[in-house]
Backbone as CSV, one residue per row, in Angstrom:
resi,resn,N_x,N_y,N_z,CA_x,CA_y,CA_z,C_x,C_y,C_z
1,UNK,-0.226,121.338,103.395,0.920,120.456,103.578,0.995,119.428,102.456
2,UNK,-0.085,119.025,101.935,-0.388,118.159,100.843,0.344,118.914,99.382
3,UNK,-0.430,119.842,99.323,-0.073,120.291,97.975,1.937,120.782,98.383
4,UNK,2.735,121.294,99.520,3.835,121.357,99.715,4.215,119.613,99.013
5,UNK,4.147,118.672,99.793,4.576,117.676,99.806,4.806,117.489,98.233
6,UNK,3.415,117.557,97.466,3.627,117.098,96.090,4.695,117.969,95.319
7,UNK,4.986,119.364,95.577,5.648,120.311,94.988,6.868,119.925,95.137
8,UNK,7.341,119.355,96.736,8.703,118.957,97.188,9.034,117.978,95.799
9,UNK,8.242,116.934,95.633,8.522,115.740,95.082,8.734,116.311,93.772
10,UNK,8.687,117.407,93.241,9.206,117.627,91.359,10.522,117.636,91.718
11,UNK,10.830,117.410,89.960,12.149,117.561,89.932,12.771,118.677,89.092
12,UNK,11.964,119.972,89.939,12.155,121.110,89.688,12.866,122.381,90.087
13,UNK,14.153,122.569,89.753,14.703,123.167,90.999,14.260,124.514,90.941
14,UNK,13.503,125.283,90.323,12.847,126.690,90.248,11.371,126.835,91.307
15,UNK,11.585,125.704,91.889,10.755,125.598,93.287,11.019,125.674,94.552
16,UNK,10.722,126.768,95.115,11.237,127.314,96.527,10.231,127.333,97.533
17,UNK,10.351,126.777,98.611,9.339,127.213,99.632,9.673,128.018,100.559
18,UNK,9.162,129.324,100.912,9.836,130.251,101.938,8.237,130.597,102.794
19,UNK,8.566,130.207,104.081,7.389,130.110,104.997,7.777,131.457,105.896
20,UNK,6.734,132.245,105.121,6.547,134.036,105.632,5.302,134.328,105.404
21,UNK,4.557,135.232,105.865,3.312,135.885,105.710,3.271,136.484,104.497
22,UNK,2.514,137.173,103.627,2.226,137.960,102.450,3.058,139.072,102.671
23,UNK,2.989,140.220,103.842,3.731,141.174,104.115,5.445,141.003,103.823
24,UNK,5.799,140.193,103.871,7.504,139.536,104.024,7.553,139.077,102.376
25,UNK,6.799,139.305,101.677,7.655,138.675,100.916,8.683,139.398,99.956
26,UNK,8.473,140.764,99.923,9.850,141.167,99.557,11.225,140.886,100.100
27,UNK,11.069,140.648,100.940,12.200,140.534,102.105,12.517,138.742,102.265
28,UNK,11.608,137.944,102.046,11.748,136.410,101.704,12.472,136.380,100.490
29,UNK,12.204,137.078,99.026,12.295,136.887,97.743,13.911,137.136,97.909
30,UNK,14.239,139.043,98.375,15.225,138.990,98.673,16.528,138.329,99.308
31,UNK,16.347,137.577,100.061,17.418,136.166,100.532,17.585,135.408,99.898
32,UNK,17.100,134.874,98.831,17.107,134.190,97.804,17.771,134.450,96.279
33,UNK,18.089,136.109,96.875,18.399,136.881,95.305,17.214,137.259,94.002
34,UNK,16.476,137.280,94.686,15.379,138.036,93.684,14.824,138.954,93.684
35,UNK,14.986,140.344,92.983,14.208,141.397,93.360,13.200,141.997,92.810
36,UNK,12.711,141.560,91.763,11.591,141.857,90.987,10.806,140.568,90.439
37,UNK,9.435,139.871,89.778,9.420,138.922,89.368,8.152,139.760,88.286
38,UNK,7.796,138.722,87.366,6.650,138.628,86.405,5.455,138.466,86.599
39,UNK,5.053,137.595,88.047,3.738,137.181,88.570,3.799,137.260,89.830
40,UNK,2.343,137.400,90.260,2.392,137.376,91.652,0.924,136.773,91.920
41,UNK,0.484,135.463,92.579,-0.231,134.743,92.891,-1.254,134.544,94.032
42,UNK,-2.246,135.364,94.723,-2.306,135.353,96.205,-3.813,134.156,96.419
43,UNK,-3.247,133.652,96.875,-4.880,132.455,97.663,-5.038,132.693,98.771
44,UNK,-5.955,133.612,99.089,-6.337,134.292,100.263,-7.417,133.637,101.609
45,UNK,-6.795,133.463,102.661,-7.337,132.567,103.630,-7.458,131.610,103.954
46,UNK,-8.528,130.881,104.599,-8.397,129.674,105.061,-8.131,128.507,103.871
47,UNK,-7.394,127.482,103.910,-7.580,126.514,103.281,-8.441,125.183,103.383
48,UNK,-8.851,124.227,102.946,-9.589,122.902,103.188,-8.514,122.194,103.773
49,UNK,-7.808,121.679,103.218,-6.623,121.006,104.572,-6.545,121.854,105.886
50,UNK,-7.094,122.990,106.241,-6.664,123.589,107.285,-7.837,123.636,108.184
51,UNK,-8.969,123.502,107.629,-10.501,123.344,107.785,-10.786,122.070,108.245
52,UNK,-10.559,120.944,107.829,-10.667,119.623,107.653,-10.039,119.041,108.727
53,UNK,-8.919,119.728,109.024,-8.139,119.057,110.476,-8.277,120.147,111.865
54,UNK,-9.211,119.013,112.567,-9.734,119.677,114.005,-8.574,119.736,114.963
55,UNK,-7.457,119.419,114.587,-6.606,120.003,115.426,-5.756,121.477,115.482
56,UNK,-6.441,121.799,113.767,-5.991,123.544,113.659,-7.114,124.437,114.319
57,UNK,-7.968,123.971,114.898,-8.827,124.423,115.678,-9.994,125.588,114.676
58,UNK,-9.807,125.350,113.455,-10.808,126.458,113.305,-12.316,125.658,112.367
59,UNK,-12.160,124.436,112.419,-13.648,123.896,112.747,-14.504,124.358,113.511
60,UNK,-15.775,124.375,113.380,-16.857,125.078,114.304,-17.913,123.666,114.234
61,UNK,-17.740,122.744,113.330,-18.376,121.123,113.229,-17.521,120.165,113.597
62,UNK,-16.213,120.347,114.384,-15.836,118.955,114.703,-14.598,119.638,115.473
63,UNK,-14.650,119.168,116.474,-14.166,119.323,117.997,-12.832,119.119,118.158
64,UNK,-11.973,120.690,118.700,-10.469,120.521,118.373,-9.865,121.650,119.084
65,UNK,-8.795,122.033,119.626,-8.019,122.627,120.166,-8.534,124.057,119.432
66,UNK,-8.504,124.978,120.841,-8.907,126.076,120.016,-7.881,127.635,119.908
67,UNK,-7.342,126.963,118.372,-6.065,127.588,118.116,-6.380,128.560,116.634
68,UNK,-6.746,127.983,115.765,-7.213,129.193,114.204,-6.033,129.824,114.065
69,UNK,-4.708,129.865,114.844,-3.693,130.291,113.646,-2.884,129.779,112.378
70,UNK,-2.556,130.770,111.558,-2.516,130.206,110.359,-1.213,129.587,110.137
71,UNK,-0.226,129.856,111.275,1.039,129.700,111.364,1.268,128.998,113.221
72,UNK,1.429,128.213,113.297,1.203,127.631,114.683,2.510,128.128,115.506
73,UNK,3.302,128.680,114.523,4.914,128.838,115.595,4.287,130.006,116.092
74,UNK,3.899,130.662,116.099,3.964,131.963,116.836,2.232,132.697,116.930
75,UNK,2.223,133.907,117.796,1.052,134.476,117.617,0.107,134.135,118.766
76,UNK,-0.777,134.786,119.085,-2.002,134.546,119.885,-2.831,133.244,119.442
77,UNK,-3.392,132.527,120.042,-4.668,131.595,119.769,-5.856,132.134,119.827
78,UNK,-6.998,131.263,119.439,-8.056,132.108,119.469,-8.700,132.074,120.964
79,UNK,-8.087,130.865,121.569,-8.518,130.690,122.642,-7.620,132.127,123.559
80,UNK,-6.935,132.100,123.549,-5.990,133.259,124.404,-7.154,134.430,124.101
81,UNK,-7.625,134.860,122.340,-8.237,135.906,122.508,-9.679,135.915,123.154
82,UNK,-10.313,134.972,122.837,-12.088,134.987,123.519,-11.702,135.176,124.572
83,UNK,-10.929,134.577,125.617,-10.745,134.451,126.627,-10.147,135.805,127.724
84,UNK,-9.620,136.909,127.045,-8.985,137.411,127.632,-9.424,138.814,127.274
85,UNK,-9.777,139.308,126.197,-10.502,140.219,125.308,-11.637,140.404,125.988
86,UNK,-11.831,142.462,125.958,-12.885,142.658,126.806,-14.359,142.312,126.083
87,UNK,-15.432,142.882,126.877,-16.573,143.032,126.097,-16.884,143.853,124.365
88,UNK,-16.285,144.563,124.812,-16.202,146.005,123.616,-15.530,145.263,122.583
89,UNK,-14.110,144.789,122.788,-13.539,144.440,122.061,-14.092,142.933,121.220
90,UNK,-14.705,142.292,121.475,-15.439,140.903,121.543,-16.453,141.114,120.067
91,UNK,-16.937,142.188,120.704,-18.657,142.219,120.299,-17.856,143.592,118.350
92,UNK,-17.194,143.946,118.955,-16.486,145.034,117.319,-15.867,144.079,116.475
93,UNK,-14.867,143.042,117.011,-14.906,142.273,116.106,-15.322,141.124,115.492
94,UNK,-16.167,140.731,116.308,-17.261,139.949,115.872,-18.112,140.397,114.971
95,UNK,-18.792,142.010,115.166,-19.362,142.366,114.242,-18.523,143.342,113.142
96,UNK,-17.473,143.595,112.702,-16.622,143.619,111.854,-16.372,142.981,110.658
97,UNK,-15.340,141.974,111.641,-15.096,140.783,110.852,-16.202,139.914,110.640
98,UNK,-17.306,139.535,111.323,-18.122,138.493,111.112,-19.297,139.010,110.452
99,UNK,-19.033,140.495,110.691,-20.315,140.730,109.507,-21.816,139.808,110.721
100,UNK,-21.799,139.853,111.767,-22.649,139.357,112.795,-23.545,140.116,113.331
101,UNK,-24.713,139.851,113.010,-25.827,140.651,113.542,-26.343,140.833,114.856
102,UNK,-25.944,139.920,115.446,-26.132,139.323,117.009,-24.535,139.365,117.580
103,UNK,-23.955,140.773,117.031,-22.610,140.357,117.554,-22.638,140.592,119.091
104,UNK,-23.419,141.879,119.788,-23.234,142.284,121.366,-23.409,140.899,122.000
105,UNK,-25.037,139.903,121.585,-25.272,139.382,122.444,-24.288,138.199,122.129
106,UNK,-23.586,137.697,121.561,-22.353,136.901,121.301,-21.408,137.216,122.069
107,UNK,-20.977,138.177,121.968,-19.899,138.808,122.853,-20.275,138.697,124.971
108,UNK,-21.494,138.998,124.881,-22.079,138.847,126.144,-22.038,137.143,126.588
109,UNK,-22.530,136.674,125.933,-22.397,135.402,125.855,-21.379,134.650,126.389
110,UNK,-20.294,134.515,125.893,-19.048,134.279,126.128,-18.051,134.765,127.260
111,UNK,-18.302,136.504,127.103,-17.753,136.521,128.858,-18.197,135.756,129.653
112,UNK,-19.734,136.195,129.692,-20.372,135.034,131.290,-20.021,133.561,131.100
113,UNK,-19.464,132.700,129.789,-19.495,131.300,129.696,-17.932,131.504,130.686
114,UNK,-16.786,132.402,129.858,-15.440,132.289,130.546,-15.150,132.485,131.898
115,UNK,-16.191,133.009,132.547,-16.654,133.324,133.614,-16.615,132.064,134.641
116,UNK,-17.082,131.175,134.222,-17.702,130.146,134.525,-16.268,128.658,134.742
117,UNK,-15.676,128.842,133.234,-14.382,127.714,132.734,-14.114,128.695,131.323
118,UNK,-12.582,129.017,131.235,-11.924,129.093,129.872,-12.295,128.423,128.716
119,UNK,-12.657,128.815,127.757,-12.594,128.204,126.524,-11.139,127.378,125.869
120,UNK,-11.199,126.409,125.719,-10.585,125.641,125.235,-10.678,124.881,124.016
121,UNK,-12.169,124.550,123.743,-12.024,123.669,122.490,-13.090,124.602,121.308
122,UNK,-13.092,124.054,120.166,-14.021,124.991,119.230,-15.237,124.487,119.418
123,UNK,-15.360,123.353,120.262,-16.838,122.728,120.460,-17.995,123.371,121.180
124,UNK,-16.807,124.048,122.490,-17.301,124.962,123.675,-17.496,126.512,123.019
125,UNK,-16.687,126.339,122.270,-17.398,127.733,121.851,-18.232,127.709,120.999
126,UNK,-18.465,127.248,120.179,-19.365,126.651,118.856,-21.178,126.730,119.517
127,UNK,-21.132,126.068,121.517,-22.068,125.540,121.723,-22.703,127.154,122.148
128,UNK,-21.452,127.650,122.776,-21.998,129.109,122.952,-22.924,129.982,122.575
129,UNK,-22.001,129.694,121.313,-22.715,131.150,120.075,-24.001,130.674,120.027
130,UNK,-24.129,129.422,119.237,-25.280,128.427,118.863,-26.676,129.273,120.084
131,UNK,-26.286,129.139,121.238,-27.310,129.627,122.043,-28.096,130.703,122.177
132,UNK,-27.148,131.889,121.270,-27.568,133.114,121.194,-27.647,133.697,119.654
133,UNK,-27.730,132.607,118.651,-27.970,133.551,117.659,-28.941,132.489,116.968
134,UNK,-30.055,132.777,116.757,-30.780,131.965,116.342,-30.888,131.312,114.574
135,UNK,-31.546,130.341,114.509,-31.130,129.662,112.939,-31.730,130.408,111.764
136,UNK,-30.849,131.306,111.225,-31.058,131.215,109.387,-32.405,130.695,108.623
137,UNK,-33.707,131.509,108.786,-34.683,131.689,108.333,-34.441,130.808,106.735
138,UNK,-33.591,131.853,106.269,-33.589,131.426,104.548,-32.417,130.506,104.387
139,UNK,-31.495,130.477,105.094,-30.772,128.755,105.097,-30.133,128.138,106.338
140,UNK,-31.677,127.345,106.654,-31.703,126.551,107.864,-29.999,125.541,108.161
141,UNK,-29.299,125.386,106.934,-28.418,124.129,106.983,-27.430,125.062,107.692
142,UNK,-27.039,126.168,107.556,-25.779,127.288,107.785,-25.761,127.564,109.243
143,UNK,-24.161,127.379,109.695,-24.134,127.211,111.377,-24.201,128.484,111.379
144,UNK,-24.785,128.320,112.725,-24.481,129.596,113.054,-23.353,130.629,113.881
145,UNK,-22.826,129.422,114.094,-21.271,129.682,114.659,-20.699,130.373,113.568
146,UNK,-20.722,130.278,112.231,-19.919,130.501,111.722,-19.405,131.618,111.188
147,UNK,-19.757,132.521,111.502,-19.488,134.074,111.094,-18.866,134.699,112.439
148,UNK,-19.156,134.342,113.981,-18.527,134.163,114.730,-16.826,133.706,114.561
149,UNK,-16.666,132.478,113.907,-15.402,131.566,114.237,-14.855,132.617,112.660
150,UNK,-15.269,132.598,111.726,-14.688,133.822,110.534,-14.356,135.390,111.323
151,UNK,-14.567,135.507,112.068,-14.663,137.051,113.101,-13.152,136.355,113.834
152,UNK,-13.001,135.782,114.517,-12.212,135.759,115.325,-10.680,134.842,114.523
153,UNK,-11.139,133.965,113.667,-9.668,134.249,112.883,-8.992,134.538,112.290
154,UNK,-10.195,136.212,111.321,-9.592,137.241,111.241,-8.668,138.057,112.440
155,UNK,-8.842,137.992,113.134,-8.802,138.817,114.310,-7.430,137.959,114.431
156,UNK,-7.236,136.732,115.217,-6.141,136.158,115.749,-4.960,136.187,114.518
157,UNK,-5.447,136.547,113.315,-4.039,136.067,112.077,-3.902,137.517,111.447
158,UNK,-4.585,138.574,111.852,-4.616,140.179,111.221,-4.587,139.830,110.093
159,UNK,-5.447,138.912,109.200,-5.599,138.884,107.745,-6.008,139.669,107.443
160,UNK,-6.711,140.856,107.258,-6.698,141.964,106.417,-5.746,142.898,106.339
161,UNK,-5.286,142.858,107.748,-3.632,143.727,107.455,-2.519,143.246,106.762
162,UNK,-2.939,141.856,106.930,-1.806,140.929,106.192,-1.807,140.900,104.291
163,UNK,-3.596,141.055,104.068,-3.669,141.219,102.695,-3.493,142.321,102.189
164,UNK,-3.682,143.256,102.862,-3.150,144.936,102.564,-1.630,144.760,102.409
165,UNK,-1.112,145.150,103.002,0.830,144.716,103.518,0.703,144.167,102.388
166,UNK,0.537,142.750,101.848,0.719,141.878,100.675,0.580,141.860,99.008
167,UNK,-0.566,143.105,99.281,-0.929,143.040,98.050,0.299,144.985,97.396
168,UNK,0.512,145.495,98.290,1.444,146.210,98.535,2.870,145.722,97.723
169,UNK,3.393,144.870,98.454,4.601,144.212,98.834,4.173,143.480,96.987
170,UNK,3.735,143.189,96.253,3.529,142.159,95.760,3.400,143.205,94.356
171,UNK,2.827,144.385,94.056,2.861,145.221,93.218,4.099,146.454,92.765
172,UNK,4.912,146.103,94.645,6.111,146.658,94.561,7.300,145.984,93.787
173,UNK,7.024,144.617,93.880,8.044,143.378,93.260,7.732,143.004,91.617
174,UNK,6.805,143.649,91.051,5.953,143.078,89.563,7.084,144.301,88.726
175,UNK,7.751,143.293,87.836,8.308,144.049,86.440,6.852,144.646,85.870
176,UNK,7.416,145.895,85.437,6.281,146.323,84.042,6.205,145.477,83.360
177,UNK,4.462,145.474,82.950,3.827,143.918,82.222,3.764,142.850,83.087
178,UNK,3.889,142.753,84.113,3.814,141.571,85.109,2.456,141.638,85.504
179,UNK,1.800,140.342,86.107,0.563,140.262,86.289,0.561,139.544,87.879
180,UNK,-0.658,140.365,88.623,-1.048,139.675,89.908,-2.707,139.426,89.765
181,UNK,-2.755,138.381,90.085,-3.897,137.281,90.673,-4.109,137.252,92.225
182,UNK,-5.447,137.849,92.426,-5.321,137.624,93.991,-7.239,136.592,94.098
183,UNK,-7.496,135.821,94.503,-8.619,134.911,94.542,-8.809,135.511,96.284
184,UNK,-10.304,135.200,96.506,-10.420,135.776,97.747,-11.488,134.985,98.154
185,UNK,-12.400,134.843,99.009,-13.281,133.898,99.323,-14.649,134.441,100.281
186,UNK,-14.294,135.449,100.533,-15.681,135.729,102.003,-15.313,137.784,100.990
187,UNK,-16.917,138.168,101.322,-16.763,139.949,100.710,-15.695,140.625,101.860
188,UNK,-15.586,140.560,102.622,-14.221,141.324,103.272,-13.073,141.830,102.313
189,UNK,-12.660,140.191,102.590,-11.915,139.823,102.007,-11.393,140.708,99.855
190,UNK,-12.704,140.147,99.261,-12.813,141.157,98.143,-13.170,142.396,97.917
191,UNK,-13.467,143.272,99.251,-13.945,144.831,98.843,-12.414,145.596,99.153
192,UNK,-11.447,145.000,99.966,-10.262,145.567,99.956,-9.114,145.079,99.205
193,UNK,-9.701,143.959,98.080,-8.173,144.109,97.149,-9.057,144.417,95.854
194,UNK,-10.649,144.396,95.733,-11.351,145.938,94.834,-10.895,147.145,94.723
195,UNK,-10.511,147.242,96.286,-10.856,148.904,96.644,-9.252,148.877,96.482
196,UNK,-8.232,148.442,96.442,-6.755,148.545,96.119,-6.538,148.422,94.839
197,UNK,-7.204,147.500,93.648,-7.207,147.620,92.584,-7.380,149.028,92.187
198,UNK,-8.577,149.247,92.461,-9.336,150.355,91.652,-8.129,151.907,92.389
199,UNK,-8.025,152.039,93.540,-7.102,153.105,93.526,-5.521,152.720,93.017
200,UNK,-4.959,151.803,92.810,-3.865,151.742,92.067,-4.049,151.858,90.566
201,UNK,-5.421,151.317,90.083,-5.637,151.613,88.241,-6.347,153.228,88.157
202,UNK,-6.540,154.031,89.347,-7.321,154.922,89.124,-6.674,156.121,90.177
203,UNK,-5.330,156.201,90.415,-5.094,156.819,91.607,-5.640,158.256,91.571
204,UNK,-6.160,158.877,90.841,-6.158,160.620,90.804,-7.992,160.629,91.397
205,UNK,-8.606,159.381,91.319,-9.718,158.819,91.927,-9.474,159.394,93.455
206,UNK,-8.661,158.734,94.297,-8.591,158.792,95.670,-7.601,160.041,95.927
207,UNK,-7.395,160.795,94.953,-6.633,161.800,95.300,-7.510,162.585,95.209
208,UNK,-8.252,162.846,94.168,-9.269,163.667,94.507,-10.337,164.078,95.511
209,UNK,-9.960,163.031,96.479,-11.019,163.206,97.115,-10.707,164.018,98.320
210,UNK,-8.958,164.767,97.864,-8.501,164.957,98.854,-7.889,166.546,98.838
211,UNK,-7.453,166.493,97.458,-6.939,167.721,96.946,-7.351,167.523,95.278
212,UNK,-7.502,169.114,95.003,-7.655,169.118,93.579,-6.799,169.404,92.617
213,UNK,-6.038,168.721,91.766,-4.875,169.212,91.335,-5.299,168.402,89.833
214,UNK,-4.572,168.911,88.777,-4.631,169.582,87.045,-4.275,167.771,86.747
215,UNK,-5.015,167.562,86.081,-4.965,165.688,85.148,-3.383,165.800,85.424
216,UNK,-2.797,166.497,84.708,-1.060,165.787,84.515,-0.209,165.648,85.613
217,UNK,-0.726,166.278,86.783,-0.623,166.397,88.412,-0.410,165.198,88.699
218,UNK,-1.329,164.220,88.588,-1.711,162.955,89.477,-0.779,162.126,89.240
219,UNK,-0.500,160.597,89.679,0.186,159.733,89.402,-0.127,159.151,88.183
220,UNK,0.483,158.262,87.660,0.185,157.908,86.515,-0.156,155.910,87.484
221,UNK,-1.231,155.393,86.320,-1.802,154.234,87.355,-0.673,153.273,87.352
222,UNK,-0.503,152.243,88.295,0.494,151.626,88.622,-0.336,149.836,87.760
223,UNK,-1.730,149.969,88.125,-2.325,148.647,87.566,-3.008,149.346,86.410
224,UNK,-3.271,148.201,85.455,-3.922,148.606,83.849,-4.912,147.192,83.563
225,UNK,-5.613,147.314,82.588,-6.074,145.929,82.470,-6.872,144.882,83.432
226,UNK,-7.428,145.628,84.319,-8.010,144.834,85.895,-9.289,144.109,85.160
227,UNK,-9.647,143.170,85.935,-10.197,142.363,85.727,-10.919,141.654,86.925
228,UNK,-12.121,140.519,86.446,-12.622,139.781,87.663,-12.725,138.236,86.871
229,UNK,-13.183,137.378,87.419,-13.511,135.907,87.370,-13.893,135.407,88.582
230,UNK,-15.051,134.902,87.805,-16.109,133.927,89.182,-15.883,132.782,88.453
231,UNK,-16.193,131.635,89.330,-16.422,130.471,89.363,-17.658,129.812,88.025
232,UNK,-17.624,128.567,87.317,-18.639,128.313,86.853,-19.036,127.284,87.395
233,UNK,-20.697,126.676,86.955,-21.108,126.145,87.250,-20.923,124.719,87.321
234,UNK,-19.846,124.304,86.826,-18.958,123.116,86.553,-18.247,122.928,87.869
235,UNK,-17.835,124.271,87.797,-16.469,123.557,88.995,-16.922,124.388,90.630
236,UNK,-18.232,125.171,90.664,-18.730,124.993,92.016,-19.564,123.263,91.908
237,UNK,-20.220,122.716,91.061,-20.548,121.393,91.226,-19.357,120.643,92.337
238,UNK,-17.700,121.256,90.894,-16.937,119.928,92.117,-15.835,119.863,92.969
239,UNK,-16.171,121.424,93.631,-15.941,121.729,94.637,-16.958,123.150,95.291
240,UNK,-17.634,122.760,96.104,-18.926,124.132,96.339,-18.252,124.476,97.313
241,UNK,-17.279,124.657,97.996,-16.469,125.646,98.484,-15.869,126.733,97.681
242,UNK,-15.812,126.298,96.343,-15.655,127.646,95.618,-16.672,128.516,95.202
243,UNK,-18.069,128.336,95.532,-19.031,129.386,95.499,-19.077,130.517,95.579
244,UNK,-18.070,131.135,96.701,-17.632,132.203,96.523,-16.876,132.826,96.163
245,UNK,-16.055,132.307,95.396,-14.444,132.512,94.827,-14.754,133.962,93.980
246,UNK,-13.639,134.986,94.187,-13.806,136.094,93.384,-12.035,135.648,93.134
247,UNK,-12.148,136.357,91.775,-10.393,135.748,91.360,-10.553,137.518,90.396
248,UNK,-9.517,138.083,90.867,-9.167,139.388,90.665,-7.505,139.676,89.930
249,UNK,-7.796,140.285,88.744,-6.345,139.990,87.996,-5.978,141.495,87.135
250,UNK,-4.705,142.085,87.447,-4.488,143.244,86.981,-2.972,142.871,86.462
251,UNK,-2.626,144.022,85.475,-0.981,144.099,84.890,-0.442,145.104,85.431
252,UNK,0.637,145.274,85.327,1.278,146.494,86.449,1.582,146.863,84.762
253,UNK,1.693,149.086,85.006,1.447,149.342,83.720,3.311,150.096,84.074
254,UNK,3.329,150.479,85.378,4.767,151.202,85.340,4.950,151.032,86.629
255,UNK,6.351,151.704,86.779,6.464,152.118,88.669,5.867,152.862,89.058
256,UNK,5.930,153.967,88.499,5.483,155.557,88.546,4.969,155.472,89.245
């Protein structure tokens, strides 16, 4: 909302804000009269303004409505899902998305707590998990909620379907020679706009794996020029939330 606010305030009129998911934005661009562009920009997931305020509920350190959507008009909460979501379903995406080793007994966990009173705040659930997954041998400081509360607002915002759909939608809209940037933050997150890079710069790759057909057969690649960038040691100093930053950058070479 911060960085909106400052953008509002230029006195730039080639600044548009259109509040849609990644999937929509052909269809956003389009209402506006635009059907192709030069760049395409993606900052993938949670933000620090969105982190920072316990009333978006997806704190797991400071006590707040337990909501984790990324868009508050619409959609499930996270509370609607712990709460209502079977066992099976609990414990797959917990260990999915959360990459959670202790996902069953997490999942177990939580039925018998809802059992008891609904989940409501991220505190109550936070205290949950905490009970059943024990502390991080090699880094004692790291909650342990937290691969839990990353599990479930994947889950409540379908961000990986949303970055699929997007990164789609976003290579469909790039003039030849146009460039997309997609930054990503947790490995989920970067093994599927890898694994979309590499079969859009390499499509006869994933075709092969399917049918065998003569080099001039295949598509011709849609990305050229791919690329990576990590973070340096400068600017995880001054901000170490970017520690994990993978920043992923390709040129679109044709339609074809």
């Amino acid at each position: 909302l911060e960085a909106v606010n400052a953008a509002l305030s230029l006195e730039d009129t080639r600044f548009r804000i259109l509040h849609r998911p990644f999937s929509q934005m052909r269809e956003a661009l389009a209402e506006i009269g635009i059907e192709r562009v030069d760049g395409v920009f993606m900052d993938i997931g949670i933000s620090s303004p969105q982190i920072d305020n316990p009333e978006r509920g997806f704190s797991f350190s400071k006590d707040g409505p337990l909501d984790m959507r990324m868009d508050t008009t619409r959609g499930i909460t996270a509370a609607d899902f712990v709460n209502n979501a079977s066992l099976e379903e609990l414990a797959r995406v917990i260990s999915t998305y959360g990459e959670e080793r202790f996902a069953s007994a997490v999942a177990k966990a939580i039925v018998a707590a809802r059992h008891e009173k609904p989940f409501v705040t991220t505190a109550e659930l936070a205290r949950c998990v905490e009970r059943v997954v024990p502390v991080n041998r090699k880094d004692p400081t790291q909650s342990r909620a937290a691969r839990t509360f990353q599990a479930i607002r994947i889950q409540v915002n379908d961000e990986l379907g949303e970055l699929e759909r997007g990164l789609k939608a976003a290579v469909s809209l790039l003039n030849p020679g146009g460039q997309i940037a997609v930054i990503t933050f947790h490995s989920l997150e970067d093994r599927l706009v890898k694994r979309f890079f590499a079969e859009e710069s390499h499509p006869e790759r994933a075709l092969a794996r399917e049918i065998a057909l003569p080099q001039s057969a295949y598509p011709k690649a849609r990305l050229i020029d791919v690329r990576r960038i990590f973070p340096d040691e400068a600017e995880i100093a001054e901000n170490p939330r970017a520690r994990s930053a993978v920043l992923r950058i390709a040129r679109k070479g044709s339609d074809l």
